[in-house]
DOTIGU-517644 format. One line per 8 residues: number of its first residue (from 1); for each residue x, y negated, z negated of N, C-alpha, C. Coordinates in pm, whole numbers, plus 50000, padded with zeros to 5 digits. Layout:
// DOTIGU-517644
NUM = X:Y:Z:X:Y:Z:X:Y:Z  ...
//
This chain:
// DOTIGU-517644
1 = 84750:30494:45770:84784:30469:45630:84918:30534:45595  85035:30458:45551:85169:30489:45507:85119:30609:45396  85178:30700:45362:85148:30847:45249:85224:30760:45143  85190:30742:44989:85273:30710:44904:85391:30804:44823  85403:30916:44932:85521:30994:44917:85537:31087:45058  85643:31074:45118:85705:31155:45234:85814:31193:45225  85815:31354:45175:85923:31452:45197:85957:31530:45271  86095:31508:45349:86145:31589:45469:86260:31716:45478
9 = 86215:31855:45483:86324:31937:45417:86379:31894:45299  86333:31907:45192:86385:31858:45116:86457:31997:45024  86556:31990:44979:86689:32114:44953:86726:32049:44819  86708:32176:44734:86815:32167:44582:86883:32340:44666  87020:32321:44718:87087:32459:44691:87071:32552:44566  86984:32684:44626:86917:32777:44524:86887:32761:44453  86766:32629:44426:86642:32588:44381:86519:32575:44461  86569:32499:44568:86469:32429:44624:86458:32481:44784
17 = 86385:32499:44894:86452:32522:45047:86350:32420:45119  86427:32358:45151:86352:32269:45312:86178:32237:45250  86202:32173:45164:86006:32166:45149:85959:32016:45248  85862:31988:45310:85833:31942:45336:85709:31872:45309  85621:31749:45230:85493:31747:45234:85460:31600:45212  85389:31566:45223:85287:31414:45222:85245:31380:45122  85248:31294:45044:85076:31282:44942:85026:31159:44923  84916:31148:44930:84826:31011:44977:84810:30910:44903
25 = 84769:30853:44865:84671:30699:44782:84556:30770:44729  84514:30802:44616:84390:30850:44585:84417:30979:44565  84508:31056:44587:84488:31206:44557:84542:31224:44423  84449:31344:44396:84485:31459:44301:84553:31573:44330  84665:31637:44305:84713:31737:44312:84799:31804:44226  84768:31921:44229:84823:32020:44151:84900:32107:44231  84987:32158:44166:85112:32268:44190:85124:32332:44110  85125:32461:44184:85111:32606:44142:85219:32693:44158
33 = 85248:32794:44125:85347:32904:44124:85395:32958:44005  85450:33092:44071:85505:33154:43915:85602:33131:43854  85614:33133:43713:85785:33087:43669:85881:33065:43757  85965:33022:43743:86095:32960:43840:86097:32980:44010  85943:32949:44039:85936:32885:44170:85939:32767:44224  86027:32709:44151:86079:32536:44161:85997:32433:44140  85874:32422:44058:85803:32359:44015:85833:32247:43976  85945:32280:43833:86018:32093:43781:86140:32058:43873
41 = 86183:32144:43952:86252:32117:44058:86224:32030:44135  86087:32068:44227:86010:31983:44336:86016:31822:44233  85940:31839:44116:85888:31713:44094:86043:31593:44039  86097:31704:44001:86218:31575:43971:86309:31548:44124  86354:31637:44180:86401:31573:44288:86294:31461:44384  86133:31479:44363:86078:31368:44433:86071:31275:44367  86042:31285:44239:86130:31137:44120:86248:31087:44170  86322:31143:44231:86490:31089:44260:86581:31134:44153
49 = 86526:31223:44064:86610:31276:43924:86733:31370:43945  86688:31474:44121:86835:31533:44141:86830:31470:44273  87008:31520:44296:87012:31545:44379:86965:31612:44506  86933:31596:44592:86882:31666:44722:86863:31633:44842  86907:31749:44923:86910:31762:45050:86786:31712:45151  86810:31645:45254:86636:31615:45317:86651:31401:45270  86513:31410:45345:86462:31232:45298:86356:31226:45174  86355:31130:45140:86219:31096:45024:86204:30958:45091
57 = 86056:30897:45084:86031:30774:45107:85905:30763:45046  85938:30657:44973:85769:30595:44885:85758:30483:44939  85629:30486:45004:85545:30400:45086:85630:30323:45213  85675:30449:45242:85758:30396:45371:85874:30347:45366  85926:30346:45221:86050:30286:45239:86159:30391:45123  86246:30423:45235:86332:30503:45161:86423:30520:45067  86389:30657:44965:86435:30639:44815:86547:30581:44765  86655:30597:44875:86788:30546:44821:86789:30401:44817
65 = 86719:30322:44873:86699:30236:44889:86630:30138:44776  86563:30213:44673:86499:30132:44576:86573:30117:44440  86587:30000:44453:86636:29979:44243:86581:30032:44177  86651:30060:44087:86622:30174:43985:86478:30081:43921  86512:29945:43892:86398:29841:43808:86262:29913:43889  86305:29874:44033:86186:29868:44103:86105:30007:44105  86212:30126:44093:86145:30289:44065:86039:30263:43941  86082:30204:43861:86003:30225:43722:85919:30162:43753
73 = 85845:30070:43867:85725:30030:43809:85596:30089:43955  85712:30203:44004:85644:30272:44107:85601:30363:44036  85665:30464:43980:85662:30589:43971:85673:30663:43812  85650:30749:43760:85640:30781:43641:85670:30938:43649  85755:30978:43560:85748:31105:43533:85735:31150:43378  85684:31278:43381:85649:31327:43252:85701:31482:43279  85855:31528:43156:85933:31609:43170:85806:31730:43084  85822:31858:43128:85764:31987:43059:85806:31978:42892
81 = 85901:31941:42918:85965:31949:42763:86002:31794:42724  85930:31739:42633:85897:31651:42552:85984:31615:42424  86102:31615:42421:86170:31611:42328:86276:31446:42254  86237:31400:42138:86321:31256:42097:86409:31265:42002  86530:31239:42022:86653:31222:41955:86613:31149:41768  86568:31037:41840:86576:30941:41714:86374:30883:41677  86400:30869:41554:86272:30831:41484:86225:30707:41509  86228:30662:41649:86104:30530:41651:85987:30579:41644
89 = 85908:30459:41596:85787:30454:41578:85686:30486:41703  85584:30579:41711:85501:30605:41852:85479:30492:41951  85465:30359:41875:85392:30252:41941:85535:30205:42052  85682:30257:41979:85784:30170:42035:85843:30254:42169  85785:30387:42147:85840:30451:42247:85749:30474:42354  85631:30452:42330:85510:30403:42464:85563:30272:42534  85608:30232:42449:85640:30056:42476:85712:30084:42616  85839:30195:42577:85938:30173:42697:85911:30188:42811
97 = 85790:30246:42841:85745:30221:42982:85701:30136:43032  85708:30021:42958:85737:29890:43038:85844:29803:43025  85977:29891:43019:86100:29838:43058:86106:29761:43173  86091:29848:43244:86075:29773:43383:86021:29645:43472  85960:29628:43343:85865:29483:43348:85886:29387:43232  86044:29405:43246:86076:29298:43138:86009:29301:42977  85979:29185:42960:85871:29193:42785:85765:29207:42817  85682:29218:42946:85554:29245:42927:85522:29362:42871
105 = 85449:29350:42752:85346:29443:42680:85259:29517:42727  85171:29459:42849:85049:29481:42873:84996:29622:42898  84928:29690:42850:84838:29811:42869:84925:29971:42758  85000:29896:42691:85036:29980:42567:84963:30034:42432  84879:29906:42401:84760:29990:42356:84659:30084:42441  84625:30017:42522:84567:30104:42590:84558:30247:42600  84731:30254:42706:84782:30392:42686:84805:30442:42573  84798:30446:42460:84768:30481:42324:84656:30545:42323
113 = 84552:30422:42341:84367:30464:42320:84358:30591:42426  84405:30607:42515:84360:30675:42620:84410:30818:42574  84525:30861:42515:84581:30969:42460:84573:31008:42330  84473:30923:42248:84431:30944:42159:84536:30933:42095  84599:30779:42068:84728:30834:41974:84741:30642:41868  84590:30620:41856:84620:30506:41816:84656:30504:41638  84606:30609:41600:84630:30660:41467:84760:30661:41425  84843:30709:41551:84991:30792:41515:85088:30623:41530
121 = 85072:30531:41566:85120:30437:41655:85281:30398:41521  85260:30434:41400:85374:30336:41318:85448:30539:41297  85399:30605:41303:85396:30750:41332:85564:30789:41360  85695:30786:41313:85829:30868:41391:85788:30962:41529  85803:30984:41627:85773:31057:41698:85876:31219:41677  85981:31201:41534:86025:31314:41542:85936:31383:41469  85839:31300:41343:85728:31380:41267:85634:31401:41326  85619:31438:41465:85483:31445:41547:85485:31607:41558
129 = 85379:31678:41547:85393:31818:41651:85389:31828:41770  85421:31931:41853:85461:31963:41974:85356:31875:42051  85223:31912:42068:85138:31864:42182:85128:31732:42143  85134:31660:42020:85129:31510:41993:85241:31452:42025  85374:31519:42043:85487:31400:42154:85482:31455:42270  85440:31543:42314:85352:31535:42506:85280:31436:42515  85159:31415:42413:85082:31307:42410:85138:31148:42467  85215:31114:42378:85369:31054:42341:85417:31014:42478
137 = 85459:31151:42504:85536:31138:42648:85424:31053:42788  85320:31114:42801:85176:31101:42859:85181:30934:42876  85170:30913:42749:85114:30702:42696:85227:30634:42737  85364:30665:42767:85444:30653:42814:85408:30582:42951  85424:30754:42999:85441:30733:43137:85314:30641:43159  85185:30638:43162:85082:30577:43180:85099:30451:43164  85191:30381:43061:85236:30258:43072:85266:30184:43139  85337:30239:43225:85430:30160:43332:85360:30112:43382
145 = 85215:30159:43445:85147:30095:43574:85177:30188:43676  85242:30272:43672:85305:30330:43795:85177:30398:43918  85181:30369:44080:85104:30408:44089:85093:30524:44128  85229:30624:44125:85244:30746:44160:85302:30813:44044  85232:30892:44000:85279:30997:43868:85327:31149:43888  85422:31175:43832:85481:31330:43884:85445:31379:43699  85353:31483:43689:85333:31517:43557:85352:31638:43555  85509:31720:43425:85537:31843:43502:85459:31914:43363
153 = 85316:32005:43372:85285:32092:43294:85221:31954:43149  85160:31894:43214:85094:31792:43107:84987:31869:42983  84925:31979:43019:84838:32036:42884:84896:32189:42854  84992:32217:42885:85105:32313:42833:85043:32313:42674  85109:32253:42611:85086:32233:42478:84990:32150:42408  84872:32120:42476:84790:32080:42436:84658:32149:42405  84575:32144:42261:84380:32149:42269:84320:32146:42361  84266:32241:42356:84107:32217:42468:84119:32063:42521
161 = 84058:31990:42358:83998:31913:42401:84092:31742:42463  84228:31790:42421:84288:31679:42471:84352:31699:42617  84347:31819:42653:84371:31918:42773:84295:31836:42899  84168:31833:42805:84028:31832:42888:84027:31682:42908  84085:31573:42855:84083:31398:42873:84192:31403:42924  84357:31463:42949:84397:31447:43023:84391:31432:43157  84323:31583:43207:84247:31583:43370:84151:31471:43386  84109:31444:43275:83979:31342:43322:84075:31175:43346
169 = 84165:31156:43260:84267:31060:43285:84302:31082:43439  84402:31153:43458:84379:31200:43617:84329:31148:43680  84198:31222:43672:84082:31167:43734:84039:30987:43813  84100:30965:43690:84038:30807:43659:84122:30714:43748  84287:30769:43731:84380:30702:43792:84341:30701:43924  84317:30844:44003:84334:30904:44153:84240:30789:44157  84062:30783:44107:84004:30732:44175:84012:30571:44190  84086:30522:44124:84158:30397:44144:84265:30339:44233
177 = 84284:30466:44285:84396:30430:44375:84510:30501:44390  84562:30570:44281:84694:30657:44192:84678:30755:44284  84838:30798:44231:84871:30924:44368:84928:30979:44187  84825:31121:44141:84918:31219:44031:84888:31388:44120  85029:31434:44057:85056:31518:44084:85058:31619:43977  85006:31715:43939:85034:31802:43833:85069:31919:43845  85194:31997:43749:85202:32129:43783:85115:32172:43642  85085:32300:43697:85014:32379:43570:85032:32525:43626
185 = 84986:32620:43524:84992:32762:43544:84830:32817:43564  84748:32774:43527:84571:32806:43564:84527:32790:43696  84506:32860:43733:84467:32867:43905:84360:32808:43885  84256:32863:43790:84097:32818:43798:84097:32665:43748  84214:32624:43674:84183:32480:43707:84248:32416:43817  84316:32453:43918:84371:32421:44022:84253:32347:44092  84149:32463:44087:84034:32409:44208:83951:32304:44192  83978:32284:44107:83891:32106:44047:83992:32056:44087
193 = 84136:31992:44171:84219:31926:44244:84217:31910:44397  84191:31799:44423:84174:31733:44579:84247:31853:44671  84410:31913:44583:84519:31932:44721:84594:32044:44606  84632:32126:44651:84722:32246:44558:84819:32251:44669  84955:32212:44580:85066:32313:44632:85094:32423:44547  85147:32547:44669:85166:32632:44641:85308:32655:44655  85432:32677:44539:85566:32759:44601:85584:32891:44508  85673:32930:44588:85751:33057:44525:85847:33088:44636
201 = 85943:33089:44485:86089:33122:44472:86139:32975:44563  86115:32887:44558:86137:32776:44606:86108:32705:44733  85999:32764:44759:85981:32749:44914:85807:32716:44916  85744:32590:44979:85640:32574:44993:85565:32646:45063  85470:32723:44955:85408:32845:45094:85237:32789:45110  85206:32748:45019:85051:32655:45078:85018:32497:45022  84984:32479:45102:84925:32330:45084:84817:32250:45177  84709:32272:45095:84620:32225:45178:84462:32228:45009
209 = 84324:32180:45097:84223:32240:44998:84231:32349:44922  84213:32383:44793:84195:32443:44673:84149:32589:44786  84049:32585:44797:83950:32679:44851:84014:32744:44940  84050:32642:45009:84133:32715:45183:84286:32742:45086  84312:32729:45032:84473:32743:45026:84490:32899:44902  84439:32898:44816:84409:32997:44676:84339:33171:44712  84389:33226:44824:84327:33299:44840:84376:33418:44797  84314:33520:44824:84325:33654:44773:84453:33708:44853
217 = 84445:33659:44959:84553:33746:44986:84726:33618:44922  84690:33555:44972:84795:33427:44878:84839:33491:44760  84775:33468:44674:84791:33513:44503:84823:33627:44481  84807:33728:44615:84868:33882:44584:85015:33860:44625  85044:33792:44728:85181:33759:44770:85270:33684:44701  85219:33585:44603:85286:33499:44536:85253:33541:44421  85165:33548:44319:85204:33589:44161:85161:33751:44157  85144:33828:44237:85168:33938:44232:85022:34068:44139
225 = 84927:34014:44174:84836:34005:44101:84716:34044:44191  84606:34119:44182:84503:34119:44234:84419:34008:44173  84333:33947:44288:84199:33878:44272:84089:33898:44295  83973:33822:44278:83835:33867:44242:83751:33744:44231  83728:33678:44342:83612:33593:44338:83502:33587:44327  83439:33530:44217:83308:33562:44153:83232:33373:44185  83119:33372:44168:83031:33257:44152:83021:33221:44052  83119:33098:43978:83091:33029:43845:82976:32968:43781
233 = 82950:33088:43667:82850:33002:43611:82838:32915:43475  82967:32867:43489:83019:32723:43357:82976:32608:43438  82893:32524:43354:82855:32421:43434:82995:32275:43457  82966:32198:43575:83045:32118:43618:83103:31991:43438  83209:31958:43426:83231:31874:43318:83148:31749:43339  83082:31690:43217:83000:31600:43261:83111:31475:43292  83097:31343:43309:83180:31229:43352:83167:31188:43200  83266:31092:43241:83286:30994:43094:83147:30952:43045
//
């Protein structure tokens, strides 16, 4: 099976060093590390957003190689910081993620319903608060169709409870087929993710299972911190 992302040394000069990694059809993954261990780094240079050193290839065929049209209806990114110049309406700036697909409309309400933002839809997105144009940003990207998502810090600024339908969105995509990637800062939600990368200071230091990869001695080396594994007793989230 072709990986729907293959990165080879991949280099931002004193950002990024030689990362190397795979990621599949169906996975979930999260990325981990402490402040400015190249987190929106990794994910925009595998967007194609910087420059960098090394190969990228989505689904076998290499990045430089794809029209920009044709990126947009691969791939989706969602920036940490969520920010709009001008006052369109919510519904028009979900819309644009299906630039790429010409006038088709299709799955814009949707991505609305799904981010809970059908209320806001005639809404300015400059009168929105912070976690409601993440939201924004989210219905967006979800638009496209894309089947690989780079999402940098998606419940940063979000409620519990819209926190909590994001991952389950996630969820929904991977098991359909979708390759998302998420960075976040919560370890303990790391481990509800198929695959954790781990960097610091720009350099991929684990990647593999939650379990096998998150360990005590890991987390003392990288965020600098003692750990303490205990047996959870919060029960599993129920399904939709």
């Amino acid at each position: 099976m072709i990986p729907a992302l293959h990165a080879s040394s991949l280099t931002v000069p004193g950002r990024l060093e030689a990362v190397s990694l795979e990621l599949g059809p169906g996975e979930l993954v999260a990325m981990v590390g402490p402040n400015g261990a190249g987190k929106s780094t990794l994910i925009q240079a595998l967007a194609g957003l910087l420059p960098a050193g090394g190969t990228i290839q989505w689904n076998g065929q290499p990045l430089s190689r794809i029209l920009m049209m044709e990126r947009g209806r691969r791939l989706a990114w969602v920036s940490q910081e969520t920010q709009f110049e001008f006052a369109f309406p919510v519904r028009e700036v979900v819309a644009q993620g299906r630039y790429a697909w010409g006038e088709d409309q299709a799955g814009v309400a949707e991505a609305m319903a799904e981010l809970d933002l059908a209320q806001l839809a005639d809404r300015p997105v400059t009168r929105l608060s912070g976690g409601e144009r993440h939201r924004v940003g989210l219905a967006r990207a979800l638009a496209t169709g894309a089947p690989l998502q780079l999402w940098d810090e998606p419940v940063a600024q979000l409620d519990v409870r819209h926190a909590l339908e994001v991952m389950r969105l996630a969820r929904r995509l991977t098991d359909a087929g979708g390759t998302v990637v998420v960075s976040l800062h919560d370890l303990r939600a790391a481990y509800r993710f198929d695959r954790v990368l781990v960097l610091d200071r720009g350099r991929l230091v684990g990647n593999g299972r939650p379990h096998e990869v998150l360990t005590a001695a890991l987390i003392r080396e990288v965020f600098r911190v003692e750990a303490t594994f205990v047996e959870s007793l919060v029960p599993e989230l129920p399904a939709d």
